[in-house]
N, C-alpha and C positions, 0 to 999 in steps of 0.2 A: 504494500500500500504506500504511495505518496506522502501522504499525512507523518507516516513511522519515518521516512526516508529524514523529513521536512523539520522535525523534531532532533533525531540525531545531529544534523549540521548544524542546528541553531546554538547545541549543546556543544558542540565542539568549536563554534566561534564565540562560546559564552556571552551569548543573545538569551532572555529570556523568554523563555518558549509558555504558552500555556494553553491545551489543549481545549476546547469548549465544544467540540462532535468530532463525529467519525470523518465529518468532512472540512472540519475546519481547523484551523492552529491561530492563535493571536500573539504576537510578541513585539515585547516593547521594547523597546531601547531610550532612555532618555526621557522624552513624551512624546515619544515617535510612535503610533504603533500602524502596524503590519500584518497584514492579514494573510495567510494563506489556504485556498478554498482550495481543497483535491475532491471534487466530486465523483462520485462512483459512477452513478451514470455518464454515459458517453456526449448527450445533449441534456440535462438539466431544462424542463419545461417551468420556466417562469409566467405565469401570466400579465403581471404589472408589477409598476416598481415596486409598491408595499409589501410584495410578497420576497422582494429579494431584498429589500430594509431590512423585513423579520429575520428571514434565516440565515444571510448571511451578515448583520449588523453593522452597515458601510456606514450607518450615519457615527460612528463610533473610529474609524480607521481614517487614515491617511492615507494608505497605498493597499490596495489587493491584490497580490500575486495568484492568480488561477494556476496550477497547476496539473495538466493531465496530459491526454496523448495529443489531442489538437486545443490548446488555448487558445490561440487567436480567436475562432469560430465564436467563442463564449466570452472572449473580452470584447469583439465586436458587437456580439449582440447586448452584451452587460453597457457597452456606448448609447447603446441605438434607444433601451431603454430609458436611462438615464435624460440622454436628450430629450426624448419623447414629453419625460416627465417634467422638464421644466419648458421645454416648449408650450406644453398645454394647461399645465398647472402652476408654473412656477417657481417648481420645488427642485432647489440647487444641490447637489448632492456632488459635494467634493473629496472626491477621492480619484487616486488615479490608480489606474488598472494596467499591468504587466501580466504577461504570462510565462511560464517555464511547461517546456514541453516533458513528459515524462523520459523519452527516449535518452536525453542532452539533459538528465536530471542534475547531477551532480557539479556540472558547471552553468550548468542554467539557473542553479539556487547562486552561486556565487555572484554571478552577474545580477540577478534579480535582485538580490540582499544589497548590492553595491548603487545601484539607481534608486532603490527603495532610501539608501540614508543621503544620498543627493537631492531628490525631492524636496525634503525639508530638511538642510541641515541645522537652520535653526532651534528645531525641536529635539536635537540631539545632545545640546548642551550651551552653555554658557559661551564657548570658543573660544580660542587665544588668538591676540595680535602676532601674524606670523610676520618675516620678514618680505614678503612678496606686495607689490602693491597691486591692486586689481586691474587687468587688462580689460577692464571694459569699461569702468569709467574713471577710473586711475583717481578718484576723491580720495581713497585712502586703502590700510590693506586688507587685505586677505586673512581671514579667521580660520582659525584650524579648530574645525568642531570634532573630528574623530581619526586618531591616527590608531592601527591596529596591525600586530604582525603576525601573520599566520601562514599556514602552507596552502596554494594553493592549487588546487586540481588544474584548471586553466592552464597556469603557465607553467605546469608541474616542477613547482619550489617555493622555497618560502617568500615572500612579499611582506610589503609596508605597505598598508592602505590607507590614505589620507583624503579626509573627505574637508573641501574648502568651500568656503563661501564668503560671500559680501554683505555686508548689513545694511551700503548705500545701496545698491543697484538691485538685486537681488543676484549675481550674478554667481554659481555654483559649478564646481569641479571634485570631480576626481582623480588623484594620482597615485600610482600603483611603481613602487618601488621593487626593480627586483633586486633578491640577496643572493642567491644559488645562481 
């Protein structure tokens, strides 16, 4: 199962993981949190957005990562609803939506997890003034809200992952240090 896969990794990058169904995982990091939905069925029939409010609790998350054999198909249609829903009602529902394909599991979580603390690096931490100034609107510098070093399947060795951002511009990167 996805879910068990999804849990292991988060344990091994020492992300807090917390299971809430068979098809869900929620983790936080910071005030970040991070959803990831491994449904069992192959197409998930939603019929409106209230129904994917309840079960999968987006109004609560920053980022959902789907997880299965084809995520696109279900992060498209999880767009198409959300649109819908504030096209005709209103109803803004901010979260962004990634997906990792089952197959490309193990480096698909890595990359996922790594745009998921980009998204908002602000909700990751306080950040320090690093010494880089921001290339994009050069007002001032660059915050280092998350540096971490672990091994990575990716680039098979260990890395420095350092997650930057702007507090003027919103302007946000990642840089991936190799060590091996």
């Amino acid at each position: 199962m996805e879910c068990n896969a999804v849990v292991e990794y988060l344990g091994e990058r020492g992300v807090k993981a917390e299971r809430k169904s068979i098809e869900m995982v929620v983790a936080t990091v910071g005030a970040l949190k991070i959803g990831f939905w491994c449904p069992r069925e192959e197409f998930p029939h939603f019929d409106d957005v209230e129904e994917v409010r309840r079960s999968l609790g987006v109004d609560t998350l920053d980022v959902l990562i789907v997880v299965s054999f084809r995520p696109y198909v279900l992060v498209d249609y999880l767009y198409s609803l959300f649109e819908r829903a504030q096209r005709w009602y209103g109803m803004k529902i901010d979260v962004r939506l990634l997906g990792v394909s089952s197959v490309e599991l193990e480096t698909g979580l890595e990359d996922a997890l790594a745009r998921a603390f980009v998204e908002k690096p602000q909700k990751l931490g306080n950040g320090v003034a690093s010494e880089y100034l921001c290339p994009q609107c050069g007002a001032g510098p660059l915050y280092l809200f998350r540096e971490e070093k672990f091994f990575s399947r990716k680039y098979r060795g260990r890395v420095i992952e350092s997650i930057y951002g702007c507090n003027s511009c919103s302007f946000r990167v990642r840089r991936v240090d190799l060590l091996d």
